[in-house]
Residue frames relative to the residue before (quaternion, step in Angstrom):
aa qw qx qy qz dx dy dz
X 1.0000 0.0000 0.0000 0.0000 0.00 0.00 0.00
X 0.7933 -0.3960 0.4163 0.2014 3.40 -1.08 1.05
X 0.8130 0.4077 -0.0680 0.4101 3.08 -0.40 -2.03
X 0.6258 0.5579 -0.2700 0.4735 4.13 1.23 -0.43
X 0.2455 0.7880 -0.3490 0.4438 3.34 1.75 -0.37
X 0.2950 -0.5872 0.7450 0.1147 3.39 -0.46 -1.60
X 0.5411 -0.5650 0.4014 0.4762 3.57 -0.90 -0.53
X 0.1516 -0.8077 0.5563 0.1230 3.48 -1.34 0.77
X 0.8081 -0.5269 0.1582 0.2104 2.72 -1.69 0.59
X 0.6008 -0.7021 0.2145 0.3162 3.94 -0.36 0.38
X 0.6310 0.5459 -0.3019 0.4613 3.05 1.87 -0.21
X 0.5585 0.5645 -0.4299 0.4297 3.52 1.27 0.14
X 0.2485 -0.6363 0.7027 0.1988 4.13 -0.90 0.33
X 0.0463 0.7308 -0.6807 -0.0201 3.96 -0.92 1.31
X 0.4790 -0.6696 0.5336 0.1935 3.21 -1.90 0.06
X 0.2145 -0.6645 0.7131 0.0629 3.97 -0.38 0.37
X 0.0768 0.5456 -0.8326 0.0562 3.67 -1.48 1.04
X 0.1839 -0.6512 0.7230 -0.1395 3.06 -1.56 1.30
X 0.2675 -0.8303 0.4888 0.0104 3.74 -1.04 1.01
X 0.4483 -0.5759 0.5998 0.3282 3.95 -0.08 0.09
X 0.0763 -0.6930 0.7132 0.0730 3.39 -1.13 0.65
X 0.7786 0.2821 -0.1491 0.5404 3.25 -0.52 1.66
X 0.0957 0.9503 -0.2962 -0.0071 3.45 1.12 -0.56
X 0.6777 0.5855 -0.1109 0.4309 2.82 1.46 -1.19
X 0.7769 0.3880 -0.1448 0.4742 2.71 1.52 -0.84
X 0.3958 0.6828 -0.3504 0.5044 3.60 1.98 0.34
X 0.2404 -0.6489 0.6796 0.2434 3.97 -0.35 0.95
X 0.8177 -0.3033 0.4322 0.2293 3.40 -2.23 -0.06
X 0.5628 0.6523 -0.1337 0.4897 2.88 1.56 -1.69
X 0.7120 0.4004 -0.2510 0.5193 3.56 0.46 -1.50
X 0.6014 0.5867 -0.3297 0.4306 3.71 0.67 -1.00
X 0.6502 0.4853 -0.2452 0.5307 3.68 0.36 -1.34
X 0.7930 0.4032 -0.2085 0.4063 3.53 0.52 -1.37
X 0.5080 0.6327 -0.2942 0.5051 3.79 1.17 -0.20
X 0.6742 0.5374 -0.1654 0.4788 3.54 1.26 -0.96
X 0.6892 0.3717 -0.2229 0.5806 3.41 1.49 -0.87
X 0.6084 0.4980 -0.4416 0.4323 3.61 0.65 -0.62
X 0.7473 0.5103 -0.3038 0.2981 3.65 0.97 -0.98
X 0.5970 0.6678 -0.2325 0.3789 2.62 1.64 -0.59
X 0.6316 0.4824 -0.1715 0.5822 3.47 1.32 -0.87
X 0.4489 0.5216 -0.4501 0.5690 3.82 1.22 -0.50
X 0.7984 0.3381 -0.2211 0.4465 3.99 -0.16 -1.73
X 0.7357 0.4744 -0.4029 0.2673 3.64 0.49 -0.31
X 0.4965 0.5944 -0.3445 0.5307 3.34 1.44 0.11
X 0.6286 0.4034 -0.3248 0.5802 3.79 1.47 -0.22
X 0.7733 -0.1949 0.2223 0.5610 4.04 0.77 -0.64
X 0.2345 -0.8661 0.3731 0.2359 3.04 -0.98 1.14
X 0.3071 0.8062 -0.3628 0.3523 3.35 1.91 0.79
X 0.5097 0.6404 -0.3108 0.4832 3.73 1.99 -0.16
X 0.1226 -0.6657 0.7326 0.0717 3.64 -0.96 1.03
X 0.1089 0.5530 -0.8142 -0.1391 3.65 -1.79 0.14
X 0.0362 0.6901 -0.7219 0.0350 3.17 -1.81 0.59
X 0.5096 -0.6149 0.5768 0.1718 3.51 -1.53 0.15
X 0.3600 -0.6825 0.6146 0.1640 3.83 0.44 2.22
X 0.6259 -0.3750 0.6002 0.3277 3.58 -2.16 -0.08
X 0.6011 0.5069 -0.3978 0.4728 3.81 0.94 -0.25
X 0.2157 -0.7997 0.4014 0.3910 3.60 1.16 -0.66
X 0.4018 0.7346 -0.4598 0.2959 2.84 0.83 1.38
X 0.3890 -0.6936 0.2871 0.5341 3.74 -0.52 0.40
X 0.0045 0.6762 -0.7315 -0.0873 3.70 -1.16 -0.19
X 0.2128 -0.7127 0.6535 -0.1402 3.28 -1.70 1.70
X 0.2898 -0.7072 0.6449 -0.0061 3.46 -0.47 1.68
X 0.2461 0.5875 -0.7342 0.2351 3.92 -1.05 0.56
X 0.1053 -0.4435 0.8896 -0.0295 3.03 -2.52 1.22
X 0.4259 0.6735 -0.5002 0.3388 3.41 -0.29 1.54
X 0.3883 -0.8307 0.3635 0.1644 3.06 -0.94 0.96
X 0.3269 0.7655 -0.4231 0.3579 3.28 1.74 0.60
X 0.5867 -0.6528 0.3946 0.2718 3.49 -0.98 1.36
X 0.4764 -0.7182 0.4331 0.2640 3.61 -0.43 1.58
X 0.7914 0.3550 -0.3449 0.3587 4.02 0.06 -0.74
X 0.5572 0.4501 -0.4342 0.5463 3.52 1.46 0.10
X 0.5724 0.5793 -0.3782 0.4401 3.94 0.68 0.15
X 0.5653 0.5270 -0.2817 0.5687 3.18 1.08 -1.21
X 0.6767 0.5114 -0.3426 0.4039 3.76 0.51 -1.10
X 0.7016 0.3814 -0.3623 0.4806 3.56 0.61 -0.90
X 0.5912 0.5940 -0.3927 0.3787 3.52 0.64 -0.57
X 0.9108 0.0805 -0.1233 0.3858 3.47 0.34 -0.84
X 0.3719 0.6849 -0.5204 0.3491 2.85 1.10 0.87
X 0.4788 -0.7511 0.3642 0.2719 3.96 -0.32 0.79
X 0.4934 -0.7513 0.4311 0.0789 3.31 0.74 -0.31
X 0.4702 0.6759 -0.2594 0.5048 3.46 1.47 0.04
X 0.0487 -0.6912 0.6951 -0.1915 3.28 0.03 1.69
X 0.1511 0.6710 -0.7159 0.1204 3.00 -2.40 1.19
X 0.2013 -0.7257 0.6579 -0.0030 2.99 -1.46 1.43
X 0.3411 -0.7651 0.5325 -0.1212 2.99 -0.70 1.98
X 0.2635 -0.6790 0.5971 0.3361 4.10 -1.02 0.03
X 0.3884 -0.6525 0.6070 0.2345 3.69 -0.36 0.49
X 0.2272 -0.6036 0.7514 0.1395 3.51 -1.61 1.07
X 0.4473 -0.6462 0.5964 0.1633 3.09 -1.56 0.65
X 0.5317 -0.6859 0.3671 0.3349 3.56 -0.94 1.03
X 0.4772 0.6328 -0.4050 0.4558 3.69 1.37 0.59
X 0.7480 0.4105 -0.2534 0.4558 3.18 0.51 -1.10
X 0.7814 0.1077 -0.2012 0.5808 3.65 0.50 0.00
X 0.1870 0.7054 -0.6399 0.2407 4.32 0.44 1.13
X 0.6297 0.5707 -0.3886 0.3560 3.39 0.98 -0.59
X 0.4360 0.7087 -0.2760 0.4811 3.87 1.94 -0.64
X 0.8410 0.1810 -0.2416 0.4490 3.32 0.59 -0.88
X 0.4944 0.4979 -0.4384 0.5616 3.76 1.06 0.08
X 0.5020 0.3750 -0.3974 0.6704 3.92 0.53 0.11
X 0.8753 0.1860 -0.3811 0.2326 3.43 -0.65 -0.84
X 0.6216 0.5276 -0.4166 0.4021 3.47 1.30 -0.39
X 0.5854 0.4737 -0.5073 0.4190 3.52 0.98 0.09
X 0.3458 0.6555 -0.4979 0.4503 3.54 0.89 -0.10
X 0.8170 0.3394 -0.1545 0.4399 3.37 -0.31 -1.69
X 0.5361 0.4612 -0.5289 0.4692 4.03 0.76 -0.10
X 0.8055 0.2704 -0.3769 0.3687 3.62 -0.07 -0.23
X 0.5748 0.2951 -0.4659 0.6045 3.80 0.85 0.66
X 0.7109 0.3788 -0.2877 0.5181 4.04 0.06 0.00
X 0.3764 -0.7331 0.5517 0.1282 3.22 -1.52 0.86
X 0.4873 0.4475 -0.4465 0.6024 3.89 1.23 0.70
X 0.5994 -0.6106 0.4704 0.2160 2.87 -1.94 0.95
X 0.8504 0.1506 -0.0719 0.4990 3.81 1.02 -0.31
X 0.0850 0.9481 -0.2941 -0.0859 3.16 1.40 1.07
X 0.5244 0.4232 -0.4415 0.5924 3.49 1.90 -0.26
X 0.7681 0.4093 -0.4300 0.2400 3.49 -0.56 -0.62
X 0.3788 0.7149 -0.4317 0.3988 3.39 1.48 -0.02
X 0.5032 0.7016 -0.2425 0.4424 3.52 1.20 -0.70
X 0.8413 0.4348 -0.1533 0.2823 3.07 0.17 -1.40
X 0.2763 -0.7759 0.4682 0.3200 3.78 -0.10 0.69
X 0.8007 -0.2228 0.0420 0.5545 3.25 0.59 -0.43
X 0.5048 -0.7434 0.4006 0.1791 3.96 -1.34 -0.30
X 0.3519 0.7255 -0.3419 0.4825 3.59 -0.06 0.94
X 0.0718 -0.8156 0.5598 0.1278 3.15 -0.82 0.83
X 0.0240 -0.8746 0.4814 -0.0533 3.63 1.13 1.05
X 0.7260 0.0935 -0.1917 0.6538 3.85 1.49 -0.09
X 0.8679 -0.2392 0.1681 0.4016 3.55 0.50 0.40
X 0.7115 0.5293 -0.2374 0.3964 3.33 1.64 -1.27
X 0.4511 -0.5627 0.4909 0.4887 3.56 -1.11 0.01
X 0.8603 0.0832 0.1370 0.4839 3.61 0.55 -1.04
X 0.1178 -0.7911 0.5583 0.2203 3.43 -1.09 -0.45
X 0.3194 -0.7294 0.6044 0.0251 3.51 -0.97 1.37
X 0.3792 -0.7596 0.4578 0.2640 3.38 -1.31 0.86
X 0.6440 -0.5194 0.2502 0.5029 3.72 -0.80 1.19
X 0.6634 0.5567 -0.3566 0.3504 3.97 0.38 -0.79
X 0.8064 0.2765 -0.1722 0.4936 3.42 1.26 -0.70
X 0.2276 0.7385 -0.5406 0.3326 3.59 1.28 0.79
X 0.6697 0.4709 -0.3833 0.4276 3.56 0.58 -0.91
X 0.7180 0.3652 -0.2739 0.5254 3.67 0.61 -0.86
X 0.5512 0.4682 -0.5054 0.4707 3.84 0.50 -0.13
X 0.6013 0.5377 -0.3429 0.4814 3.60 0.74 -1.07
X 0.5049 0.5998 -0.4238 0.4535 3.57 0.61 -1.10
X 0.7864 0.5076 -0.1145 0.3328 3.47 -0.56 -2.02
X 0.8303 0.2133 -0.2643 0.4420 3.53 0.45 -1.11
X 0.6004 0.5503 -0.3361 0.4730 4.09 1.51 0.45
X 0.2560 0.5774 -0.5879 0.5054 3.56 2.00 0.50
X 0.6658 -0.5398 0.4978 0.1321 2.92 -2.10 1.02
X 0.8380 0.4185 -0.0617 0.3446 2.94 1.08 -1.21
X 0.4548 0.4519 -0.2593 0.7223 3.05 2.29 0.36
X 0.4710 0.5870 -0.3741 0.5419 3.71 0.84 -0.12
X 0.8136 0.2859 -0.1964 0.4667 3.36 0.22 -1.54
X 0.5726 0.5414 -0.5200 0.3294 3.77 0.75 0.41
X 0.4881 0.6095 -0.5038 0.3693 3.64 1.20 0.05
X 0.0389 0.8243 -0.5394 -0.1675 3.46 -0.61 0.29
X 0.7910 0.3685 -0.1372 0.4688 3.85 -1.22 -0.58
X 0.8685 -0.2354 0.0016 0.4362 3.37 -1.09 -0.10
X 0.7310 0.5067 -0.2079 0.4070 3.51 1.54 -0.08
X 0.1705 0.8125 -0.5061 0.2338 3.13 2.70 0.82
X 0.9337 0.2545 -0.0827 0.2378 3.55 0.30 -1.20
X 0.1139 -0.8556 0.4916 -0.1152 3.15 2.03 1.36
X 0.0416 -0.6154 0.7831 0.0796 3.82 -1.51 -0.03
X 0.1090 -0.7168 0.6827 0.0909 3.37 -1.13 0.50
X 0.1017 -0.7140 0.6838 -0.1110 3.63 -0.85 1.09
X 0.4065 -0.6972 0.5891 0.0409 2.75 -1.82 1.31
X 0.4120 -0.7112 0.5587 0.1109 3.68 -1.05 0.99
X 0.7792 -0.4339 0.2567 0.3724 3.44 -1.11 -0.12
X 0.6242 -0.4575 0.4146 0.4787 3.46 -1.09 -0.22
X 0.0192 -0.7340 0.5489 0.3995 3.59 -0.81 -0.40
X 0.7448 -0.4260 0.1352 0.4954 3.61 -1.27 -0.11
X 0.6778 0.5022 -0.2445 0.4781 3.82 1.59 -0.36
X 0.5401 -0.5814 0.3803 0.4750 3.37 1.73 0.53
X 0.5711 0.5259 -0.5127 0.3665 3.85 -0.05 0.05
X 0.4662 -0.6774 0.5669 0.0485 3.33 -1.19 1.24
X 0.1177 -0.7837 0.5868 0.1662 3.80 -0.49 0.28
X 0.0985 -0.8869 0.4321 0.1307 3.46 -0.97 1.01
X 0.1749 -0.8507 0.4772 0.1339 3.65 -0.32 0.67
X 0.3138 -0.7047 0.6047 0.1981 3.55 -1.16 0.81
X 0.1074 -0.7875 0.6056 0.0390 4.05 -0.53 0.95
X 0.3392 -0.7288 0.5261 0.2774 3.62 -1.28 0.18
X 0.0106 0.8425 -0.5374 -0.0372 3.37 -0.61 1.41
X 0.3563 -0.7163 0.5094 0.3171 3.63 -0.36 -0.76
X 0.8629 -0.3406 0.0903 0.3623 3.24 -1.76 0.09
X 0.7126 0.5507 -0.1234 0.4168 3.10 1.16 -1.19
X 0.1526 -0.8445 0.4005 0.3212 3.56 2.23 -0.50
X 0.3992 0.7840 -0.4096 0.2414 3.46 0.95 1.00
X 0.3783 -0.7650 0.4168 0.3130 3.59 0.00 1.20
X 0.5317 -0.5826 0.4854 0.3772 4.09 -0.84 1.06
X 0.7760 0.1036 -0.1139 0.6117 4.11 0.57 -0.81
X 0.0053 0.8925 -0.4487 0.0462 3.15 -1.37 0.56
X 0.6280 -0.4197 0.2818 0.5917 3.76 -0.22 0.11
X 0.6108 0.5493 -0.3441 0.4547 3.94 1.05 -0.44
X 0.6948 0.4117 -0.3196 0.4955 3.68 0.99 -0.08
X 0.6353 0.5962 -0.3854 0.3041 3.51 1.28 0.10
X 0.3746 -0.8010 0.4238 0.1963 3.65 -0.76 0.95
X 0.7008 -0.0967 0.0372 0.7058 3.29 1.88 -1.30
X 0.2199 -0.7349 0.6373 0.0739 2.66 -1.44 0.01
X 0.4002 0.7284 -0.5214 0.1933 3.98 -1.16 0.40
X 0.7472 -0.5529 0.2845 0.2346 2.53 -1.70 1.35
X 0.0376 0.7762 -0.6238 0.0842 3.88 -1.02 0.89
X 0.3841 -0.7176 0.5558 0.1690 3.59 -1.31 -0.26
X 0.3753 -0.8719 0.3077 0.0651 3.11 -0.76 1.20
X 0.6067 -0.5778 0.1520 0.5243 3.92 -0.07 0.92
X 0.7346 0.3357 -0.4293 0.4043 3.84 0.85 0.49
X 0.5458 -0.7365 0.2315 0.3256 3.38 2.27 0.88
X 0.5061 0.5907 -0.5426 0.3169 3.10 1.42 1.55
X 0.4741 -0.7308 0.2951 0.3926 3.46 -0.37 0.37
X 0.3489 -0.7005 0.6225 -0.0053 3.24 -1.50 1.47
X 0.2820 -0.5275 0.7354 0.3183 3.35 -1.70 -0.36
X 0.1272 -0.6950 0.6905 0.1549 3.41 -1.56 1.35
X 0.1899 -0.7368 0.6359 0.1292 3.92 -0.94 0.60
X 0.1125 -0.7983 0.5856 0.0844 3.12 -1.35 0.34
X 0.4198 -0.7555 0.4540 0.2164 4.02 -0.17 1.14
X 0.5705 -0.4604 0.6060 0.3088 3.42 -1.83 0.24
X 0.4989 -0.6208 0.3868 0.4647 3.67 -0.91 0.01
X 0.3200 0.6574 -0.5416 0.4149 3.89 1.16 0.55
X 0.5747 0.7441 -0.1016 0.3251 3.16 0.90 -1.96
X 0.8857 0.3090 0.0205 0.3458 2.68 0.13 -1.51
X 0.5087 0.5254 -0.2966 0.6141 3.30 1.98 -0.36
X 0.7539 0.4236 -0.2865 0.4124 3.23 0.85 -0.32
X 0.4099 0.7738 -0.1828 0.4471 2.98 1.40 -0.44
X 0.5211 0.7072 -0.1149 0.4638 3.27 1.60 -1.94
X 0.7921 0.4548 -0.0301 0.4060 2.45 -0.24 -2.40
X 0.8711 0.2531 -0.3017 0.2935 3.56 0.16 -0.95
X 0.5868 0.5716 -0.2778 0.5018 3.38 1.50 -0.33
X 0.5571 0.3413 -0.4609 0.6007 3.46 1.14 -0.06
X 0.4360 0.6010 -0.4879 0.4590 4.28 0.44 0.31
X 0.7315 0.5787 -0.0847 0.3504 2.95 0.76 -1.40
X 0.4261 0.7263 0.0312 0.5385 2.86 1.64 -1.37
X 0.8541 0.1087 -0.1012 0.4984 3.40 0.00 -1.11
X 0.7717 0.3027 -0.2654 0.4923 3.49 0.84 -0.54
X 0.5517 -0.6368 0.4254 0.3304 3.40 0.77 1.11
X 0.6023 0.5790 -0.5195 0.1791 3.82 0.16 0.72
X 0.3374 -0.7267 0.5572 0.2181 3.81 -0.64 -0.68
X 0.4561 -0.6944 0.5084 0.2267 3.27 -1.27 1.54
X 0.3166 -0.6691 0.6336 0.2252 2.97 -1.71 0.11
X 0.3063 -0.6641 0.6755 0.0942 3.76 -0.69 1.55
X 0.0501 0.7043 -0.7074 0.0333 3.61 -1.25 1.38
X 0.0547 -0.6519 0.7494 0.1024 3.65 -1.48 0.44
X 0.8366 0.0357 0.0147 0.5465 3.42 -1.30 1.27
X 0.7440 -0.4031 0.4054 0.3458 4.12 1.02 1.04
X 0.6547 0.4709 -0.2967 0.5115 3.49 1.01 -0.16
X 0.0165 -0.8254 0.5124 0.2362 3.39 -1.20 0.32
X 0.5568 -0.6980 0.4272 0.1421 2.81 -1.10 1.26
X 0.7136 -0.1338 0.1358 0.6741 3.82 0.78 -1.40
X 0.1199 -0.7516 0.6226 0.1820 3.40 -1.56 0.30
X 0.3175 -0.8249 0.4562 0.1034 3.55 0.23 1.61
X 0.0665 0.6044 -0.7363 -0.2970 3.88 -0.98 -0.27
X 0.5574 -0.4557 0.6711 0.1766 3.06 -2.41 0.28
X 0.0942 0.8492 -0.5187 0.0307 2.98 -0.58 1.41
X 0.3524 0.8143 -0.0519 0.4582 3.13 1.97 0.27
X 0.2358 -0.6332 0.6215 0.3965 3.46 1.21 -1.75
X 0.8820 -0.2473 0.1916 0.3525 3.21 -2.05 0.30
X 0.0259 -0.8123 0.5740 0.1001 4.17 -0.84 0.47
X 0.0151 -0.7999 0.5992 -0.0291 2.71 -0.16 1.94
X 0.7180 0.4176 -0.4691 0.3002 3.56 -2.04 0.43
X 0.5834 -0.6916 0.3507 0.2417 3.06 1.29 1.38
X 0.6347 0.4541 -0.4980 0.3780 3.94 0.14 0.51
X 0.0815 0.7730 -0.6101 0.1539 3.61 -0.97 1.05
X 0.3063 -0.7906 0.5054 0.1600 3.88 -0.91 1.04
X 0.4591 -0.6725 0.5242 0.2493 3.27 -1.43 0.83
X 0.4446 0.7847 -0.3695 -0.2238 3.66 -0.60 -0.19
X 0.1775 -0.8069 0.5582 -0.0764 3.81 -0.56 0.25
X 0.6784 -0.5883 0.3670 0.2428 3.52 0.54 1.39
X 0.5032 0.6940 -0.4708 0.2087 3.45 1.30 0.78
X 0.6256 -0.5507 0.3696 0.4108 3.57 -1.64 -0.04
X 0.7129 -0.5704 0.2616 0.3129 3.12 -0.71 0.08
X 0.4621 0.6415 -0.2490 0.5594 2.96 2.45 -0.32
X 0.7281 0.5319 -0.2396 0.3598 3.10 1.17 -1.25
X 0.6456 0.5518 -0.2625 0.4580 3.56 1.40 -1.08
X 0.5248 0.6628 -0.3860 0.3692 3.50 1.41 -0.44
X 0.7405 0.5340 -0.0377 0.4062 2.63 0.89 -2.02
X 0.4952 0.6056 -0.2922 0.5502 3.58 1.62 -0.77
X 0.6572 0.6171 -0.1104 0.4184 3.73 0.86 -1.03
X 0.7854 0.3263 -0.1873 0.4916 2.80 0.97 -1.02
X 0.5691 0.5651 -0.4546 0.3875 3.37 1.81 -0.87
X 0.7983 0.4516 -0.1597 0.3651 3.82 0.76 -1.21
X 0.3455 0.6371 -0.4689 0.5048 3.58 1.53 0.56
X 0.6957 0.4263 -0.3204 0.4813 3.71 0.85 -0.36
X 0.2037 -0.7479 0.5881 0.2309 4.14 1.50 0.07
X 0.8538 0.3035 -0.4089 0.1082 3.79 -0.03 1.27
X 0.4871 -0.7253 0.3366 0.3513 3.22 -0.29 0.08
X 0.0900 -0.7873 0.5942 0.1382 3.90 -0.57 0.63
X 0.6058 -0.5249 0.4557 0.3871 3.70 -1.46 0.43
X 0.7109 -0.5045 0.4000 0.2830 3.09 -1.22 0.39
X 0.2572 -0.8129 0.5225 -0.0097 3.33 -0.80 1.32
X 0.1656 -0.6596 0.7295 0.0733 3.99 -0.83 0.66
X 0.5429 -0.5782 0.6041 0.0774 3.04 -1.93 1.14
X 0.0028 -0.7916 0.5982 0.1246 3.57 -0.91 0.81
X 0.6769 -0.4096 0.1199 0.5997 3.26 0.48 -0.62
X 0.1966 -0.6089 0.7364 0.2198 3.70 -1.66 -0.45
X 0.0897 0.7466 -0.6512 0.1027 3.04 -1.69 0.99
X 0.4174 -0.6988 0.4400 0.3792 4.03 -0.76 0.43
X 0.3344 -0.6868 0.6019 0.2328 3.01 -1.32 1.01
X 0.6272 -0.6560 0.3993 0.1296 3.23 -1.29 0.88
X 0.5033 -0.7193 0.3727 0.3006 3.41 -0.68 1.62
């Protein structure tokens, strides 16, 4: 495989094949529209990168570059799908998980089989709790049962719960956000104009973004929500969250707001460069990569 290489040398010319995950369910549109976003993503790294759409409709990336192949691959398939979420507090919906864990007593033989989960309670950065990494899959399970679903009611019908990073003891943090029917985040990677790597006031390194004037009205509006009811957004890439900021300030207008998330300095580049293109593309699978021949 390619990608074990390391970085190579500038006088060779390689290929990248990329696949659609799902395909079927990718329009022309998305296809065509995956080619340009990537393109603008790689052209800020060299302008010696080609992407196009093969007769297989698959993607395939031409480069003579000495840029380190498994950090390319990263920017490539990473999606790019930023969202800024309001965060529920673990008050306004405690009654959810005392409902849902009575649920799970009458199909489970323990006396508290959801809260067993939970490492601990508190939303000391936004989250309600935090779940160890081994039992994410089954927390995830539990709160996508219909019948725990349908106990959210009123303004909290179309809650989403979203998982945060690892921490250093393996515990996941889990936040509850308000979305709606459509599960469409109010700001998004579509309101971004730029993006690029910076450093935050304890000099670690961030991503600073700046918004269209949609954006940025929205931006306003929801951070001055935020603002008054004393809560804090949640910043996701790819469904993850990354940070959950409060507003301690009032309303932030002129549309400029920072990503951050303990990254390297490779990573914030590479973050920068992924969201300087404001879109998101479907998910992409590696086929292979080989040199084409002088």
């Amino acid at each position: 495989m390619l990608f074990s290489c390391g970085n190579v040398t500038p006088k060779h010319e390689y290929r990248i094949i990329y696949e659609f995950e799902n395909i079927e369910k990718v329009s022309a549109n998305d296809k065509h529209g995956t080619v340009q976003t990537l393109n603008n993503r790689l052209d800020k790294i060299a302008s010696d990168i080609e992407v196009k759409l093969n007769n297989k409709q698959q993607i395939e990336v031409k480069l003579s570059t000495d840029f380190e192949l498994e950090r390319l691959n990263a920017i490539i398939t990473n999606r790019g799908k930023l969202e800024f979420w309001e965060c529920i507090k673990i008050d306004e919906i405690d009654y959810f998980f005392i409902e849902a864990n009575a649920v799970f007593k009458t199909e489970k033989d323990t006396l508290n089989p959801f809260f067993d989960l939970m490492e601990y309670r508190g939303y000391y950065n936004g989250e309600l709790f935090s779940v160890a990494v081994k039992d994410t899959s089954l927390m995830r399970t539990y709160l996508n049962k219909k019948e725990v679903k349908s106990l959210l009611k009123g303004e909290f019908r179309y809650t989403k719960f979203l998982f945060g990073k690892p921490d250093i003891d393996n515990n996941v943090p889990l936040f509850a956000v308000k979305s709606n029917k459509g599960n469409k985040a109010y700001v998004n990677q579509t309101h971004i104009t730029n993006a690029r790597q910076s450093y935050s006031q304890t000099n670690r390194p961030t991503i600073t973004m700046q918004m269209n004037s949609q954006g940025a009205n929205r931006w306003e509006r929801m951070t001055e929500i935020a603002y008054q009811q004393g809560s804090q957004i949640a910043i996701t890439l790819n469904g993850i969250v990354y940070s959950a900021p409060s507003v301690s300030v009032g309303a932030i207008k002129g549309g400029n707001t920072e990503l951050s998330g303990d990254f390297t300095l490779e990573e914030a580049q590479d973050l920068a460069y992924i969201l300087s293109a404001n879109k998101s593309i479907p998910k992409l699978k590696f086929v292979n990569a080989s040199a084409i021949n002088d």
